[in-house]
C-alpha positions in Angstrom: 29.9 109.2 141.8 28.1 106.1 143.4 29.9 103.8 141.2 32.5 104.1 143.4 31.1 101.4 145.9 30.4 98.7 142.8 32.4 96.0 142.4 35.2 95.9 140.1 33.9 94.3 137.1 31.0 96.3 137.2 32.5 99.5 137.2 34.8 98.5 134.5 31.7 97.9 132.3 30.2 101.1 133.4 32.9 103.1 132.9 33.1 104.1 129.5 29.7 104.6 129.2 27.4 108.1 130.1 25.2 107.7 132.8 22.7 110.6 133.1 21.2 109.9 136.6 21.2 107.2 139.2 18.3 105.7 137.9 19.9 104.4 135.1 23.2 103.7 136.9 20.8 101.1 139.1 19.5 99.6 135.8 23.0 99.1 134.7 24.0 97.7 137.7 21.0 95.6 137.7 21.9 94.7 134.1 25.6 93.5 134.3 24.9 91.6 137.5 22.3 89.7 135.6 24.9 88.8 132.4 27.5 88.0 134.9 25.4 85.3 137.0 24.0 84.0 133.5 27.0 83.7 132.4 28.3 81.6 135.4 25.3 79.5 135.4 26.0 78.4 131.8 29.4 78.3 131.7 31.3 75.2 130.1 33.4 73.8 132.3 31.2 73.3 135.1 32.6 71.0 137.8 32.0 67.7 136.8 30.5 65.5 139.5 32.9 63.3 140.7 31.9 59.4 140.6 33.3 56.5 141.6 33.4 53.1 140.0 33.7 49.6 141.5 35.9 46.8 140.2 33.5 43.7 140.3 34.5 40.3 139.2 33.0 37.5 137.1 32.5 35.3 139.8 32.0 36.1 143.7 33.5 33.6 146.2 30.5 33.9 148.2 28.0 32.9 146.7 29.6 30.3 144.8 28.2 27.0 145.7 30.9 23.8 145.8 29.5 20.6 144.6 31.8 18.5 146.7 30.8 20.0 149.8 26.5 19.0 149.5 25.5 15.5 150.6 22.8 13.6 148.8 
């Protein structure tokens, strides 16, 4: 039979069922390959994106302004 050439999971889903021409073998096909990238898209544990955070501090050195330093 065609199923031959499915892949794997496919033809494990196909296989205990009675297929009475290749018409509905196609639909089948059609049918688990539709559950199976449904259920990828909705699947829990998605890769989280990854983000990074920055330490900052209180005060910057910068843009701190000594006193002592401005004339009058």
């Amino acid at each position: 039979m065609a199923a031959g050439g499915l892949d794997y999971s496919v033809r494990k889903k196909l296989d205990t069922q009675y297929l009475r021409d290749m018409v509905q073998l196609a639909d089948r096909v059609r049918q688990a390959e539709r559950l199976k990238a449904e259920k990828a898209r909705s699947s829990k544990f998605h890769k989280k994106e990854k983000v990074a955070y920055v330490e900052t501090n209180n005060s910057d050195d910068e843009y701190d302004i000594n006193y002592e330093d401005v004339e009058d």
